[in-house]
N, C-alpha and C positions, 0 to 999 in steps of 0.2 A: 556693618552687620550684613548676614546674607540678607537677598532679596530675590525675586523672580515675580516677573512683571506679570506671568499667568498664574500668581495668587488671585483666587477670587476674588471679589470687589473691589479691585484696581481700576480705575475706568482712566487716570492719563497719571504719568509720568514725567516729576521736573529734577533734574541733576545738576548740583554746581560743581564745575571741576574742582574747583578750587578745596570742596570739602571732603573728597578723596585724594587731594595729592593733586591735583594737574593742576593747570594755567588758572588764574585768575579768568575773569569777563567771558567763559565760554559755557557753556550747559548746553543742555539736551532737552528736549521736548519726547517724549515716547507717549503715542494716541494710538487708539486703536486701528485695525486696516480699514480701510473705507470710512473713516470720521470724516465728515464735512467741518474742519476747521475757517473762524469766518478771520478772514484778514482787519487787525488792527492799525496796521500800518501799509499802506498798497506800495507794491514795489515793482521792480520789474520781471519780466519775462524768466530770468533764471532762478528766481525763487519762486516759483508757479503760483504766482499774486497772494504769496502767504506774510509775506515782510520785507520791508526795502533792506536796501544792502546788498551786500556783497558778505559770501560767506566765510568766517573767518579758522581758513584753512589749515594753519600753524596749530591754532588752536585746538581746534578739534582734534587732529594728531596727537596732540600733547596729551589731551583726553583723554580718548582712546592709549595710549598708554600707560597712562594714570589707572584706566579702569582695570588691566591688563595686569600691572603692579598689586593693584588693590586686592585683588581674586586670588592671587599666590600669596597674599600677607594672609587673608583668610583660611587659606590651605594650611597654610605652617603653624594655625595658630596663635600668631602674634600678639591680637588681640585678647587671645584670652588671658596672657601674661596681666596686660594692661588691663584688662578687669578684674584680678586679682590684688591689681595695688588700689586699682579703686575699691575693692573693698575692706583692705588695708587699713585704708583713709576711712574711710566709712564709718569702722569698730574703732578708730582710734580717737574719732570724735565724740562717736556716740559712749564712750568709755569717760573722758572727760565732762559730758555733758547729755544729761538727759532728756534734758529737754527739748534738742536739734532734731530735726526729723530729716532722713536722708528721701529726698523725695522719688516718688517709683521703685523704693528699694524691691516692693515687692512683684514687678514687675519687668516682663523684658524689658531692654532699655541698651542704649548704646553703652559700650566698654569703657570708653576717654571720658565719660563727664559726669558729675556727682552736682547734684542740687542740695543745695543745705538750706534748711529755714532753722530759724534760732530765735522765736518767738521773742521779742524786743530789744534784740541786738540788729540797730536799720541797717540792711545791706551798704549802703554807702561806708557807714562807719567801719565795718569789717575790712571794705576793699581798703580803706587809707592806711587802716594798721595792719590789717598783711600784707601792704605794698611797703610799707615802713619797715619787716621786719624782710624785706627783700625776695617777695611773692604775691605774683601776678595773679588776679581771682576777679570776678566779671559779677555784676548787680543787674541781672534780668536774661533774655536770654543773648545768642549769640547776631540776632540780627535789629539789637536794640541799643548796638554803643553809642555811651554818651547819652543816655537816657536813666532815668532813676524812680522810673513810677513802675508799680508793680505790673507784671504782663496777666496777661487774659489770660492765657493759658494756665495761670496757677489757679485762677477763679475759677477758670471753667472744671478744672479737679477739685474743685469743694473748697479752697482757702480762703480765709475772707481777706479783704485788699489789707489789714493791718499787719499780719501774718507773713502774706506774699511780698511784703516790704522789706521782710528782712531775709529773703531766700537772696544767697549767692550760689554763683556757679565755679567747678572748678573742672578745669582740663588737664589730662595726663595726655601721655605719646607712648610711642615705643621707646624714645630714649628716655623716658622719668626712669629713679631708678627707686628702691625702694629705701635706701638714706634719704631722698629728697623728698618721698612722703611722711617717713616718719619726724624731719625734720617742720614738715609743714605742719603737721598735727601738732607738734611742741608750741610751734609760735603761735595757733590758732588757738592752744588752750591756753598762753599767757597772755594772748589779746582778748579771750575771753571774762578771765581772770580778772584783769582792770576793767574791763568795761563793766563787770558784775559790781566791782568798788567803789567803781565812780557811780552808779546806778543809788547807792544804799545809802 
């Protein structure tokens, strides 16, 4: 989504390449001019005693055109394709089931990713049966895998931990197409379907 670092109350800036398009292991630090940043790690003379190492130059390259890529994907539009299927997904859930809250609907929010709570369907159990009906979907957020207890961040929005237990995450691209959303909403309302059976 756009961004500009002379939005007000931005005081520092952290980028992973990796979550626009570029390299794995490299990011960006953006601080203000003249911040006194204090060294966590002492390094030498070519990183002006801000962190050891050597700086990883492939990398950053990569980055930088990763960032370059990303700014012409937002030009053409692209994403907004992709938040159209996420909202696709959205209405095709909340048509099946009323009771799923599409979380931030009502707010801005990134284009690719749709949070679903489904009040006493546990996020685990969703991921096994739409991994079962051959659909990849995430139980917390994306820098928690392998982890299955509810994230802070759904409490710190008002959900209480039994709630935020059953929120899954789901990610779209530019290449989903819109068969493979509505293909996902079929299987999500039959695994819904059993689990409401096995429930009663």
């Amino acid at each position: 989504m756009p961004f500009s670092y002379s939005w007000s109350g931005v005081g520092m800036v952290f980028l992973s390449a990796h979550k626009f398009g570029g390299p794995k292991g490299v990011g960006v630090l953006v601080i203000p001019r003249g911040y006194d940043l204090t060294a966590q790690l002492r390094g030498g003379g070519q990183e002006m005693g801000r962190r050891a190492g050597t700086e990883n130059l492939i990398g950053i390259a990569g980055m930088g055109a990763a960032i370059t890529a990303a700014i012409g994907d937002l030009a053409s539009g692209l994403w907004d394709g992709v938040a159209q299927l996420r909202n696709i997904l959205e209405s095709g859930i909340a048509a099946a089931e009323r009771e799923t809250i599409s979380v931030g609907k009502e707010s801005p929010r990134l284009p690719n990713t749709a949070c679903l709570m489904t009040p006493g369907w546990k996020a685990e159990t969703q991921v096994m049966a739409l991994d079962l009906s051959g659909f990849a979907i995430s139980a917390g957020s994306a820098c928690s895998s392998g982890k299955v207890r509810a994230g802070r961040v759904l409490g710190a929005m008002g959900f209480d931990a039994v709630d935020a237990a059953c929120a899954v995450r789901v990610s779209l691209g530019p290449e989903t197409t819109e068969e493979q959303v509505l293909r996902f909403v079929q299987a999500w309302t039959q695994a819904r379907t059993k689990a409401r059976a096995r429930a009663a």
